[in-house]
N, C-alpha and C positions, 0 to 999 in steps of 0.2 A: 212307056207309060201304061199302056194298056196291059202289057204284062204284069206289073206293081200293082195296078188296081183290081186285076184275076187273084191276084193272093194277098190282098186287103183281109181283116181280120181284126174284129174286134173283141177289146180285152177292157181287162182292170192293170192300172198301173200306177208304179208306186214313185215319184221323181228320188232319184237318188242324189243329183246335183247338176251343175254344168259342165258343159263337155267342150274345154277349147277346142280349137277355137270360136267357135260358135255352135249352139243347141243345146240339148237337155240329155243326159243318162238316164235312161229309165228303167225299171224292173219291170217285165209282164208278169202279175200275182198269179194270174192261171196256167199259162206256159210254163215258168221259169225263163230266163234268162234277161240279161241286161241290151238294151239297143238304144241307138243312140237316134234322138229324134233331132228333126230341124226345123222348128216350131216356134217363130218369134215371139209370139204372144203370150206363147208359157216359158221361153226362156226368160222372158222378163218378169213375168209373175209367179210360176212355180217358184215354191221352196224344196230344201230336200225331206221327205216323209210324206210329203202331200198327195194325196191319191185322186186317181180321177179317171175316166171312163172313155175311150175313142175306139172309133177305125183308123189302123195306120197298114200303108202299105211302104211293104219296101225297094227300094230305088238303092240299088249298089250297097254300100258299108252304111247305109243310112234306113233310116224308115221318114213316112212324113205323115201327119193327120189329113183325112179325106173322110169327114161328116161333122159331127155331131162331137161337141166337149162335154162332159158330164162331169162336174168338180163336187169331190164329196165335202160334204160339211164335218163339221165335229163329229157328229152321232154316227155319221156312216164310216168313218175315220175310225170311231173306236169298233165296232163293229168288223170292221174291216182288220183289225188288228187283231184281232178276238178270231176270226177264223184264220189266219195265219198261223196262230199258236195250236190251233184243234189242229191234226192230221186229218179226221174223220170228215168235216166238212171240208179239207181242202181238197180229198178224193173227190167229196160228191160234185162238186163246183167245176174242178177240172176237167170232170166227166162229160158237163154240160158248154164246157168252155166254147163249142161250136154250134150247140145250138141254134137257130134260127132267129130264135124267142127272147133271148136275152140282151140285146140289144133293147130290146121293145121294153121288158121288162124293168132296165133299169136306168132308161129316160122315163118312160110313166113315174116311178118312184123319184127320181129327182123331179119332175114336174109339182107333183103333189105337194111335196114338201117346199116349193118354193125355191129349191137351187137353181132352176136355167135362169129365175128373174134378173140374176148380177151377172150373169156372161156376158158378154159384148162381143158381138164378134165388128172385123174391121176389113 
């Protein structure tokens, strides 16, 4: 466990669908690649396309959330779509993919806008 939480990392990602027998397929936008998360509360609630913000560490053929959900809304959704298609900002983004600050940066931005207020956690 402690090993899995040394290489925790946080990203943007995009649900692709479900992953029998249980969890979620997801895209890392800033990485690249597909990883299969085990995450009940968005295997019940993600849909496929829906984007949204974590640390996941990973544990064998799996990863798992360990902090913070960030669920983008519409605007940040089209947005988020909109630099998928740019190459230019996907460079600069990926660049920063490890930064420190970005985590910080885009809870602050969901806060403002009012996104954490529907999370639930349980």
């Amino acid at each position: 466990m402690l090993k899995a939480l040394c290489e925790a990392r946080f990203s943007w990602f995009r649900t692709v669908g479900r992953r029998p027998p249980f969890g979620v397929l997801i895209e890392d936008v800033l990485r690249g690649g597909e990883l299969w998360l085990l995450d009940e509360g968005l295997e019940r609630t993600m849909q496929p396309g829906h984007f949204f913000a974590t640390r996941v560490a990973p544990i064998e053929d799996f990863v798992m959330t360990c902090g913070l959900i960030v669920p983008f809304d519409q605007l940040m959704t089209l947005d988020m779509e909109a630099f998928l298609t740019n190459k230019e900002e996907q460079a600069i983004l990926t660049q920063q993919a490890d930064d420190r600050r970005l985590p910080e940066r885009i809870c602050k931005t969901a806060i403002r806008r009012g996104l954490m207020e529907r999370v639930g956690y349980q």
